[in-house]
C-alpha positions as CSV (number, residue, x, y, z in Angstrom):
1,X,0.0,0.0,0.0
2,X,1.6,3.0,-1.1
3,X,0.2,5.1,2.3
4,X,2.1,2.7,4.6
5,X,5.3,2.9,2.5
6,X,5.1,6.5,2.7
7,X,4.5,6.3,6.5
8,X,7.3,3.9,7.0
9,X,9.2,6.1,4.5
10,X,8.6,9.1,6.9
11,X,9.2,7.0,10.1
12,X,12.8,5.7,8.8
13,X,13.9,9.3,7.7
14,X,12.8,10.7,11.4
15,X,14.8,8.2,12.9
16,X,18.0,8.7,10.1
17,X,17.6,12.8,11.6
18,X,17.6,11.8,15.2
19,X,20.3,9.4,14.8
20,X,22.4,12.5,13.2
21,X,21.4,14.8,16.0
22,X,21.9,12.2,18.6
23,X,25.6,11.0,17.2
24,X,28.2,11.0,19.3
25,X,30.6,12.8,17.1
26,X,28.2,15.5,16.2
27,X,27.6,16.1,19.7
28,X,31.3,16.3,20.5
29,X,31.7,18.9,17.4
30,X,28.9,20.7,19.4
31,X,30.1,20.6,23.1
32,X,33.7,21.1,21.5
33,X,32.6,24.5,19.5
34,X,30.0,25.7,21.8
35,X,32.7,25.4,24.8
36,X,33.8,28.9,23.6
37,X,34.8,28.9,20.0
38,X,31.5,30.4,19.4
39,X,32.8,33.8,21.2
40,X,35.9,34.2,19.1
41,X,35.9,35.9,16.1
42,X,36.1,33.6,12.5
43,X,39.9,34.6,12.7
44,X,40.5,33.9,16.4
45,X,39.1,30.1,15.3
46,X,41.2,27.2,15.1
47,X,41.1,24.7,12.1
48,X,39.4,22.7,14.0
49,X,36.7,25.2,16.0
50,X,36.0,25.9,11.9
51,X,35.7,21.6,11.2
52,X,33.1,21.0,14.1
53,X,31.0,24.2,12.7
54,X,31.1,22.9,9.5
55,X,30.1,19.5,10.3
56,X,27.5,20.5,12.6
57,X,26.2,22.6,9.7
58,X,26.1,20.1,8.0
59,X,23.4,18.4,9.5
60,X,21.6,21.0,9.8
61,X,22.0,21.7,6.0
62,X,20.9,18.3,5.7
63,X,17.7,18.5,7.7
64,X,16.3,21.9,6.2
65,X,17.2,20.0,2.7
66,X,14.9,17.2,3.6
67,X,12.3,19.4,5.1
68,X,12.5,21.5,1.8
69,X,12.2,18.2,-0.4
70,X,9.2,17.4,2.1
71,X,10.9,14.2,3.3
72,X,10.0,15.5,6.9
73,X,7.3,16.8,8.3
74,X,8.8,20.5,9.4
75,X,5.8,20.7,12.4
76,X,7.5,17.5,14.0
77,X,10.8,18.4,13.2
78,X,10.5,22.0,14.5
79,X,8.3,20.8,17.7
80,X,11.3,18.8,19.0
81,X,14.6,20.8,17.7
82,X,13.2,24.2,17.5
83,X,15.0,25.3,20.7
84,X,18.2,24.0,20.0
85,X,18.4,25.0,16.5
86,X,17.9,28.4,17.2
87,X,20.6,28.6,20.1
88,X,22.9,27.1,17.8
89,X,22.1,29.2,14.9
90,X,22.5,32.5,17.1
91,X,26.2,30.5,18.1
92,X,27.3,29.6,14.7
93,X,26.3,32.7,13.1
94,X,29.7,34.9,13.3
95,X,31.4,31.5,11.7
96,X,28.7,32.0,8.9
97,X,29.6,35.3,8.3
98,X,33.1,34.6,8.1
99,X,32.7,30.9,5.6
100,X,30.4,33.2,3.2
101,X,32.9,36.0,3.3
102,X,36.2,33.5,2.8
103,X,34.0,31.6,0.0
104,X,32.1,34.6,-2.0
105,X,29.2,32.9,-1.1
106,X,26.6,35.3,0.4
107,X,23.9,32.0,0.0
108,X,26.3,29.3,2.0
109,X,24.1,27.5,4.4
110,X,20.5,30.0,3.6
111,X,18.5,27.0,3.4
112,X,19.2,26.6,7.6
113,X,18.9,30.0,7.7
114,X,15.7,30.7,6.3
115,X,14.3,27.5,8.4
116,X,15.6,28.9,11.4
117,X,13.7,32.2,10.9
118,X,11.1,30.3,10.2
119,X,11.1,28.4,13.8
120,X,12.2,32.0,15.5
121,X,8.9,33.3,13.8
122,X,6.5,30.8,15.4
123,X,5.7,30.1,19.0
């Protein structure tokens, strides 16, 4: 039945998200960056401060790409992550500046962006 595959579809690419957000290694990245790196200026950070941002972008890149491609539902998405993603957004937003400015690319990571506003817009 082509409903359950989609439900099962759904289901399986919740659980893919939360396995991302619940990985070890992207947790480290975001105890490691949030620990202080996020204060310093994109020249102050280290090689690797600028790795764990990128990497936890990453994910985040990948989640507003699936929520885009409506993969996810955003409501469920948002109802669980929406506090996070915003603190971390407000945190990784000076190393943003500084990855669009070092890469001419004023429209690096606006996908996550434009979903955070989204979330910040809602209640």
């Amino acid at each position: 039945n082509r409903d359950t595959d989609a439900k099962r579809f759904a289901r399986e690419t919740l659980h893919v998200i939360h396995d991302h957000l619940q990985d070890t290694a992207f947790l480290d990245d975001r105890r490691e960056f949030f620990d202080g790196a996020h204060k310093l200026s994109y020249e102050e950070m280290s090689r690797r401060d600028r790795e764990s941002a990128r990497r936890i972008l990453n994910v985040y890149s990948l989640l507003a790409r699936m929520i885009r491609l409506d993969i996810v539902d955003e409501a469920i998405v948002r109802d669980y992550w929406r506090a996070s993603l915003i603190s971390d957004w407000d945190r990784l937003e000076t190393f943003v500046v500084g990855e669009r400015w070092r890469r001419a690319d004023g429209k690096l990571h606006e996908l996550t962006e434009r979903m955070v506003e989204r979330w910040a817009a809602t209640s």
